[in-house]
VOPAGU-2260 file (C-alpha; in pm, 1 decimal, decimal comma):
REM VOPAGU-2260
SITE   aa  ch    i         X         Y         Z
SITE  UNK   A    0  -23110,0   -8195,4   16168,4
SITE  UNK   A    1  -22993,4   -8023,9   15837,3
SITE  UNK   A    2  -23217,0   -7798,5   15653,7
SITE  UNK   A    3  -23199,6   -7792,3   15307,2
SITE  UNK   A    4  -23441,2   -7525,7   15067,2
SITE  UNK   A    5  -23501,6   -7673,6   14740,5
SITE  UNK   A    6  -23653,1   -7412,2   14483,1
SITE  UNK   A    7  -23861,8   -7593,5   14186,6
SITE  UNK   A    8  -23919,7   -7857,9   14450,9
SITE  UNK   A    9  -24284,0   -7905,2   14316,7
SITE  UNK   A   10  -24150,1   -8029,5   14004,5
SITE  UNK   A   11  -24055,4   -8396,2   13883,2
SITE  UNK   A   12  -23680,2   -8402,4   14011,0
SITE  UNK   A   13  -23760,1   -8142,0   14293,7
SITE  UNK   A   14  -23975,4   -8414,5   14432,1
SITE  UNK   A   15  -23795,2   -8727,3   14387,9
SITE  UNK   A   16  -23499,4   -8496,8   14589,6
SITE  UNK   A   17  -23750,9   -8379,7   14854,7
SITE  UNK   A   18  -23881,7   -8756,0   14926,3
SITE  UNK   A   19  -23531,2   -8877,1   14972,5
SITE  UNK   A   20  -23368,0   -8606,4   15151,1
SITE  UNK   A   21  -23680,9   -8646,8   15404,8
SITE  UNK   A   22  -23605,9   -9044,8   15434,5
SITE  UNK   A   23  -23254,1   -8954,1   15471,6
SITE  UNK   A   24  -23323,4   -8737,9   15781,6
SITE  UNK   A   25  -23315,9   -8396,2   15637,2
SITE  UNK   A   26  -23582,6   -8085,9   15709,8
SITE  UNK   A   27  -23669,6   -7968,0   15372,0
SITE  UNK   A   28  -23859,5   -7691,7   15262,9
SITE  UNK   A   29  -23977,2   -7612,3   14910,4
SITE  UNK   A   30  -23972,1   -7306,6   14692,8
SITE  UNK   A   31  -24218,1   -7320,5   14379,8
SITE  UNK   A   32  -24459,9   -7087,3   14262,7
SITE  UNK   A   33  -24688,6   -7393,8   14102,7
SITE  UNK   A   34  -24632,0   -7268,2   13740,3
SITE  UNK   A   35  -24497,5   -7577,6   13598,0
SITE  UNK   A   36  -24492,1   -7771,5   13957,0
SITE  UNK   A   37  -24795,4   -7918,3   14136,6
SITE  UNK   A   38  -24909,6   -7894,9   14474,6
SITE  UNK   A   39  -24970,9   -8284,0   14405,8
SITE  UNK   A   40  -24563,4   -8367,5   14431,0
SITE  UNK   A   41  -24513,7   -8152,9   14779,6
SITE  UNK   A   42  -24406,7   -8480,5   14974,7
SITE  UNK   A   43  -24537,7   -8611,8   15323,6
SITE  UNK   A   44  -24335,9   -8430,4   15578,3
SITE  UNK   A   45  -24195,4   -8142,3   15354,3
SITE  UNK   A   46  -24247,0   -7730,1   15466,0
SITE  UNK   A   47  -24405,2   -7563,2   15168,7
SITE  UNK   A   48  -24319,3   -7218,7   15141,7
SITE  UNK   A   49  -24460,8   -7101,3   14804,9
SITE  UNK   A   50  -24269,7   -6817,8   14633,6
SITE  UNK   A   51  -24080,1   -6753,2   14335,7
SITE  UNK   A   52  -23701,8   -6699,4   14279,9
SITE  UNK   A   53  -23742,7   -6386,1   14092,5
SITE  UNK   A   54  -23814,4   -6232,0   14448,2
SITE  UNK   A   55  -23615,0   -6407,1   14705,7
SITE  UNK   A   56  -23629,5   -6102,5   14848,0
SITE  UNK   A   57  -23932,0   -6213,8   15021,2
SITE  UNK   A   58  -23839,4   -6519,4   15162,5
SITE  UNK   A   59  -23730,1   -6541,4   15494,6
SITE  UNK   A   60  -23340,8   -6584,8   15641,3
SITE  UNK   A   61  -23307,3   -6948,5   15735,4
SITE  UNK   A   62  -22977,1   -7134,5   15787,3
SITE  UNK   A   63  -23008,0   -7381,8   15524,9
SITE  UNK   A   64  -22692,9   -7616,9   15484,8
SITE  UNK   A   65  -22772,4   -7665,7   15133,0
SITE  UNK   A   66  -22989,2   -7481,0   14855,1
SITE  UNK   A   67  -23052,3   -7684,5   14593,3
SITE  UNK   A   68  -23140,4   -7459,8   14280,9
SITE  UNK   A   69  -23381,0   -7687,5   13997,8
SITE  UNK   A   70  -23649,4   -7388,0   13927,5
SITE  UNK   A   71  -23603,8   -7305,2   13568,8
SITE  UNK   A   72  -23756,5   -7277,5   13244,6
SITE  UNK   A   73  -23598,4   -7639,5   13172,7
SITE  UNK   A   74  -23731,2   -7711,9   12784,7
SITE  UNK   A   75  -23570,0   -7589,0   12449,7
SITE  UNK   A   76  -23853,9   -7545,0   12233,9
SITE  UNK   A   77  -24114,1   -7323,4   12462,0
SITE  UNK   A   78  -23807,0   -7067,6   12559,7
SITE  UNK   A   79  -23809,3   -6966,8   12172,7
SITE  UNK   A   80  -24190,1   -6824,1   12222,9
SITE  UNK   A   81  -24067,7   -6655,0   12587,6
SITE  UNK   A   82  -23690,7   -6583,3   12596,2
SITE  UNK   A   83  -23806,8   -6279,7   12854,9
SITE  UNK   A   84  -23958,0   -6502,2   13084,9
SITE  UNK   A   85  -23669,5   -6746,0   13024,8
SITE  UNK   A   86  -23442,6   -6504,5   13109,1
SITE  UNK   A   87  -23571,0   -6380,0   13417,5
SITE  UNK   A   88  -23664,3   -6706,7   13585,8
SITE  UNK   A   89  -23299,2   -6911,2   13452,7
SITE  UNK   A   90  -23055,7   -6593,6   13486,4
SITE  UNK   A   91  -23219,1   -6347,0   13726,0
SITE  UNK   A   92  -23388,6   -6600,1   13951,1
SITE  UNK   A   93  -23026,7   -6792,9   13934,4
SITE  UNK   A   94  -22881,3   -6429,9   14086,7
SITE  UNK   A   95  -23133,6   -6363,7   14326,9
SITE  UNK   A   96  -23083,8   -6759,9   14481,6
SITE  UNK   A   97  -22710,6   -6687,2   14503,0
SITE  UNK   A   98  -22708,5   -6365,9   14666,6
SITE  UNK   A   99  -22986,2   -6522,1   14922,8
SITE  UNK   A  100  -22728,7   -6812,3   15003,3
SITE  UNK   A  101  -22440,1   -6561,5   15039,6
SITE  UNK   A  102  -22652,2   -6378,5   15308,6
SITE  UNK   A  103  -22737,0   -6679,4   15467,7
SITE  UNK   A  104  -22389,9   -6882,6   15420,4
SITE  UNK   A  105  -22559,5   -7186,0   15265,8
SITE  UNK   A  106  -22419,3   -7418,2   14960,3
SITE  UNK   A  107  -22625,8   -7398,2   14653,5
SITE  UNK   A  108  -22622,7   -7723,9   14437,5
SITE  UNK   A  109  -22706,2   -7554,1   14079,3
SITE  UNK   A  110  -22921,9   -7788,8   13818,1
SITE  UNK   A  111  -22699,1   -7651,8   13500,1
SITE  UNK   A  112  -22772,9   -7870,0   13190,0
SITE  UNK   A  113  -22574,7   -8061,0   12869,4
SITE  UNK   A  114  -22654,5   -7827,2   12641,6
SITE  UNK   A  115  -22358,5   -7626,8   12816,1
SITE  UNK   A  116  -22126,3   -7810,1   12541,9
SITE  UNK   A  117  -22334,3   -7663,5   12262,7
SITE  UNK   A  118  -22343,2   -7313,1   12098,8
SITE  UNK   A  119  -22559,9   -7125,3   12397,0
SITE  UNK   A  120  -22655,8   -6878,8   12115,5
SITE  UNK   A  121  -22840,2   -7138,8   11942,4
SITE  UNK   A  122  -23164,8   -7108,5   12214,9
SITE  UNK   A  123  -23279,6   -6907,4   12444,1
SITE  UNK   A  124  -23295,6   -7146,9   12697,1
SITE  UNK   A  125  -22913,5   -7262,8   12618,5
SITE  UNK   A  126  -22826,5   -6909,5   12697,0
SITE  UNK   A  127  -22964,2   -6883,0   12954,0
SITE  UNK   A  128  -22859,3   -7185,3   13146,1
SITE  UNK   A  129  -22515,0   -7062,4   13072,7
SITE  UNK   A  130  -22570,9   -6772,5   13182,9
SITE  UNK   A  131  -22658,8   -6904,8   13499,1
SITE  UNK   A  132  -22333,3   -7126,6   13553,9
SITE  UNK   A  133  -22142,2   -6804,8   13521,8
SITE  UNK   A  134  -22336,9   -6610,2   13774,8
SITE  UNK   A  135  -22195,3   -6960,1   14023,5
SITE  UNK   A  136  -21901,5   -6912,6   13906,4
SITE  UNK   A  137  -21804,9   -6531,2   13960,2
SITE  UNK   A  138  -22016,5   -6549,6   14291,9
SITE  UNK   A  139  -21784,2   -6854,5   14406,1
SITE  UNK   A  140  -21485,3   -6650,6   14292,6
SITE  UNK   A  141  -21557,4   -6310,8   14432,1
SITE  UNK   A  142  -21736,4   -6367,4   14707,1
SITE  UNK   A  143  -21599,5   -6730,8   14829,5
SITE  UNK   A  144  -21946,6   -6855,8   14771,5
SITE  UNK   A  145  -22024,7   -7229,3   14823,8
SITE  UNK   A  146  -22166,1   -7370,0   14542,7
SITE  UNK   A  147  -22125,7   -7646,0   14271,3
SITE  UNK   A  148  -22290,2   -7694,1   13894,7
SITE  UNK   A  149  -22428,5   -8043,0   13805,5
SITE  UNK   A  150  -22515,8   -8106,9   13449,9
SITE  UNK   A  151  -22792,5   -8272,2   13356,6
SITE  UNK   A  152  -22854,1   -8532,6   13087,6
SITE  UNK   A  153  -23252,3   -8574,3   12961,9
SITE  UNK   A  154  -23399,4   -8721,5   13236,8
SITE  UNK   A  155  -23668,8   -8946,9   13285,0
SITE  UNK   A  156  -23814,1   -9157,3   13559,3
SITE  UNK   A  157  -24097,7   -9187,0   13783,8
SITE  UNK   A  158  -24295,5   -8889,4   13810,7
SITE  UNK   A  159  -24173,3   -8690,5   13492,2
SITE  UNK   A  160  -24440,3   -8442,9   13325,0
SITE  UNK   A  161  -24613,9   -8600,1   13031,4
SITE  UNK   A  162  -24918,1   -8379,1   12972,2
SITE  UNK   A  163  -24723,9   -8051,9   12990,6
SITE  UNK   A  164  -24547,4   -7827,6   12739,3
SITE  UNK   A  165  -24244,6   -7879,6   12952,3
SITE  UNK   A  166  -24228,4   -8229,6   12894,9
SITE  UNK   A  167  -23918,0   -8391,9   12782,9
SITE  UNK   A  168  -23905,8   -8659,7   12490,7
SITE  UNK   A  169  -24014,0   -8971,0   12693,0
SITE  UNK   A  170  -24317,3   -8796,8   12853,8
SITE  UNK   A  171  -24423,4   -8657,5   12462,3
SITE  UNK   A  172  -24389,5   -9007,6   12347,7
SITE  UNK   A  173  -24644,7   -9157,2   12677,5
SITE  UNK   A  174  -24854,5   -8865,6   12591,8
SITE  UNK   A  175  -24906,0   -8940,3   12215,2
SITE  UNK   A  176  -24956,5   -9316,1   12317,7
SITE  UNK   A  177  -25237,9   -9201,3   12564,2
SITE  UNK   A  178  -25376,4   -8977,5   12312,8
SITE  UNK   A  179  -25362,0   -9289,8   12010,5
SITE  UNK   A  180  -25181,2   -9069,3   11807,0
SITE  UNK   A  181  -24856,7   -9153,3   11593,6
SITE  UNK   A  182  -24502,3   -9071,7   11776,9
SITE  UNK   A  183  -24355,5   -8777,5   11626,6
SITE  UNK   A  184  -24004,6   -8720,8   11501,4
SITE  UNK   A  185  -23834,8   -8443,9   11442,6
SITE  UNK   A  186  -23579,8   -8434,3   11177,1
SITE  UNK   A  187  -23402,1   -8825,7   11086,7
SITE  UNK   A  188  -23461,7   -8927,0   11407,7
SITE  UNK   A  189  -23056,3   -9024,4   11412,2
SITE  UNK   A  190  -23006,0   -8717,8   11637,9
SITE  UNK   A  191  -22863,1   -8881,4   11988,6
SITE  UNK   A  192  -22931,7   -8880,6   12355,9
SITE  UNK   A  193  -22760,8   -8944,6   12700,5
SITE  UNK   A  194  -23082,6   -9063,8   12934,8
SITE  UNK   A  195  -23037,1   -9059,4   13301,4
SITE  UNK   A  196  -23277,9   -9195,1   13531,1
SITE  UNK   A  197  -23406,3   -8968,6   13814,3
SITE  UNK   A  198  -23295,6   -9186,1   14085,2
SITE  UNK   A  199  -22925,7   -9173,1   13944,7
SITE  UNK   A  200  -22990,7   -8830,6   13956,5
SITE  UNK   A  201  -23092,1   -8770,9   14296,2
SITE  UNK   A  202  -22753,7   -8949,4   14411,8
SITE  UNK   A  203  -22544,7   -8725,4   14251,3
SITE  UNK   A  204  -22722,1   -8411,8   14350,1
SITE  UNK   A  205  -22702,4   -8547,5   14691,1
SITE  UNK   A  206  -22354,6   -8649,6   14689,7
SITE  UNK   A  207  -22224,7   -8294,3   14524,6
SITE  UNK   A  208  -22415,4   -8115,0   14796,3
SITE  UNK   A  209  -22247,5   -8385,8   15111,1
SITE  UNK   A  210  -21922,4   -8383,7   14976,9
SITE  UNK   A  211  -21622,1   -8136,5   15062,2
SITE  UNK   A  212  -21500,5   -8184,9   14699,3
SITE  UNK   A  213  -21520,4   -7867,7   14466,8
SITE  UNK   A  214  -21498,9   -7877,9   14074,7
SITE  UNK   A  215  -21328,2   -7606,1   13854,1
SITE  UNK   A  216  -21637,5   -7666,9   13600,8
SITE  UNK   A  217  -21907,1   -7903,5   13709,0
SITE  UNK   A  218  -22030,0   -8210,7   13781,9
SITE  UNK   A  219  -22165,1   -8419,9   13509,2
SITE  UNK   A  220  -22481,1   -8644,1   13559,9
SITE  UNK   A  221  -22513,5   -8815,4   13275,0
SITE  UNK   A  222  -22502,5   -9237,2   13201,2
SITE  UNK   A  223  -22266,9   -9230,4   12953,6
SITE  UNK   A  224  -22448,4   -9411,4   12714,8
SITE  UNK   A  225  -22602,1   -9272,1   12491,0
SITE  UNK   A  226  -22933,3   -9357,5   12191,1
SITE  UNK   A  227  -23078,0   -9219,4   11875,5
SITE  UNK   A  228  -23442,8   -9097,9   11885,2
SITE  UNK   A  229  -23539,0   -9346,8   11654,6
SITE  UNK   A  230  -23399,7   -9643,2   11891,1
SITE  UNK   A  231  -23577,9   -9513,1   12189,3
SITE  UNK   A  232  -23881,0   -9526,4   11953,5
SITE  UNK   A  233  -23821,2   -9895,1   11879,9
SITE  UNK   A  234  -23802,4   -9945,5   12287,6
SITE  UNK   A  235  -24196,1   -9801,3   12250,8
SITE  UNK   A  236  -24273,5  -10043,7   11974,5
SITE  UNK   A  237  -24129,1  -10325,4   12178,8
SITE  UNK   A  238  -24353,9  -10272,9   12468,4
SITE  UNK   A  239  -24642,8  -10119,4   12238,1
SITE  UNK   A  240  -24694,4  -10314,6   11930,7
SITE  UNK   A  241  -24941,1  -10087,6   11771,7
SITE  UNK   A  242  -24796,0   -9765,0   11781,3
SITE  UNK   A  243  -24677,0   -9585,2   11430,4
SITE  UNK   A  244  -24441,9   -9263,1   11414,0
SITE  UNK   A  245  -24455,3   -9035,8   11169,4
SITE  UNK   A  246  -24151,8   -8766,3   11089,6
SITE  UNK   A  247  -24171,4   -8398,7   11095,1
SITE  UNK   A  248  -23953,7   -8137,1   11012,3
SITE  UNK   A  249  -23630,2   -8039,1   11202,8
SITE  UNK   A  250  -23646,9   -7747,3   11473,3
SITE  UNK   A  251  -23395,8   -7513,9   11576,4
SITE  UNK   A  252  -23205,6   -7605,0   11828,3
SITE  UNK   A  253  -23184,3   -8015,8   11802,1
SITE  UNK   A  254  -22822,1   -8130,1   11915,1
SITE  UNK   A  255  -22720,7   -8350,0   11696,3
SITE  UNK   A  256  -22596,6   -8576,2   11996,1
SITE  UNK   A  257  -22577,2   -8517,6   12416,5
SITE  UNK   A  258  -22311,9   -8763,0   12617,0
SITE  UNK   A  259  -22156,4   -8757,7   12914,5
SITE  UNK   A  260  -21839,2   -8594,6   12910,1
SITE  UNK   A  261  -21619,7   -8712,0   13143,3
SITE  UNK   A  262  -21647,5   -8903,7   13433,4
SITE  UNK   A  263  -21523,5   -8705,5   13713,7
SITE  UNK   A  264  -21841,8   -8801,4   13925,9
SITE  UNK   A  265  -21799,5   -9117,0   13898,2
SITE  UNK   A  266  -21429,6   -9092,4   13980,9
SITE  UNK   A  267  -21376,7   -8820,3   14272,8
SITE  UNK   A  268  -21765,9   -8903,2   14443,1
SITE  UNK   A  269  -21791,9   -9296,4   14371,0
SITE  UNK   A  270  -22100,9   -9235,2   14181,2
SITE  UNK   A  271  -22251,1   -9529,6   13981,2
SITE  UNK   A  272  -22549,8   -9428,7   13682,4
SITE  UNK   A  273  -22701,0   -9715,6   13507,7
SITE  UNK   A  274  -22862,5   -9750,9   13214,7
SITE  UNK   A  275  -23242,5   -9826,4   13251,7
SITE  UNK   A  276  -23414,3   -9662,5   12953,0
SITE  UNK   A  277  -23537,4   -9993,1   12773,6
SITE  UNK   A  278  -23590,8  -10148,2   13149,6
SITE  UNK   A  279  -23821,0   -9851,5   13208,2
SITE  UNK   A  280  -23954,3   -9864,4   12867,8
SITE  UNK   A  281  -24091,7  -10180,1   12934,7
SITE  UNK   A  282  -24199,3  -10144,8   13249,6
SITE  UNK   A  283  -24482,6   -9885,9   13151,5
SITE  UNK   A  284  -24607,9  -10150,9   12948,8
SITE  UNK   A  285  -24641,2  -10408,5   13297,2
SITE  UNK   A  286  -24831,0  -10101,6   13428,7
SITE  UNK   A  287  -25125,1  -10136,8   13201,0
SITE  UNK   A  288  -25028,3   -9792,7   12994,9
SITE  UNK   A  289  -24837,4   -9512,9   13006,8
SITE  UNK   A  290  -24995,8   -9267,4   13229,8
């Protein structure tokens, strides 16, 4: 049986990941200090371990095949009010979870994000996501160390945070529904998104980690397609008739647009998004709310 360690594996895609490697015949354990993750999303059959990947110091040797890396600071806006604590968990953390794989020859599948293609000075989180990729990459080159980048694209799903500070753009707009209060906007609202559903994510973290195929940058998990802010509103209004949405002003750090950019997953590891973001839209609204 293959053991895998996934750190952050309390959070939304940590469990989605843990669920499916367990149906898939893996031994998983998790790594999550509970900050951001819950207890709740430890899955039926998984080892919890606790701890924190500032001090992997502390966790026991195991012979994990693969180490998938998704703890992280993962939201723009919060990092500008704690780019220490951003720092150490993204870039330090990042460090201490590659030096624990060299030691204990495993492959570490890193959760690196889109807003690699924009200027990482721009946020503290940015930076610090890049900074991350190039701790794989000189550990890969130096040290012959295992381990692959994905790139994620704002994704949403099936157990994604709504009533957290951490939440990404679909979970703020369920939580403002739940709350009767009007969507907000920041900026025009033309700004543009890549969505990727968490199940389309799960397949290509698994198939980076299975497959013998290495990438001189990363893997891109992203649909492809891409929608304004304002559009993804109009999905809500479809499916929720009575909400309104106001517009507030711009923040730092707001891409202008995030989309996939090429489509070597798809290509080299037969890897096949789709585009479900109205579908899933809608389907909160055959739920009876948004919760």
């Amino acid at each position: 049986m293959k053991k895998v360690l996934i750190t952050g594996g309390a959070g939304f895609i940590g469990h989605a990941l843990s669920k499916r490697l367990i149906n898939e015949g893996y031994s998983v354990d998790v790594l999550d200090n509970l900050n951001i993750g819950s207890e709740a999303k430890i899955a039926d059959g998984i080892n919890f371990i606790g701890g924190d990947v500032r001090a992997m110091e502390n966790t026991p040797n195991k012979d994990y095949k693969y180490i998938f890396h998704l703890a992280a600071l993962s939201r723009i806006q919060p990092s500008f009010k704690s780019p220490s604590n951003t720092f150490t968990v993204n870039v330090d953390g990042t460090r201490k979870v590659l030096e624990y794989a060299k030691n204990n020859n495993s492959k570490v599948i890193y959760a690196g994000s889109s807003s690699k293609h924009h200027n990482p000075e721009l946020s503290p989180y940015a930076m610090s996501k890049y900074m991350g990729e190039q701790w794989l990459k000189m550990y890969k080159r130096v040290y012959g160390l295992n381990c692959e980048i994905t790139r994620f694209y704002n994704v949403y799903g099936e157990g994604e945070l709504v009533n957290s500070k951490m939440a990404a753009v679909i979970g703020i707009f369920r939580a403002q529904i739940n709350n009767n209060q009007p969507i907000t906007i920041h900026g025009d609202g033309e700004q543009r998104r890549d969505f990727t559903y968490i199940d389309d994510i799960i397949d290509g973290l698994i198939k980076v980690a299975e497959s013998d195929e290495t990438h001189s940058d990363a893997w891109e998990l992203g649909t492809g397609n891409n929608y304004s802010i304002n559009e993804v509103y109009d999905m809500f209004k479809e499916t929720f008739p009575n909400i309104t949405k106001t517009h507030l002003s711009d923040v730092a750090g707001n891409y202008r647009v995030t989309h996939r950019i090429n489509n070597d997953t798809l290509i080299r590891l037969d890897w096949s998004p789709k585009d479900r973001i109205k579908e899933y839209i809608g389907s909160l609204g055959k739920m009876g709310g948004v919760q």
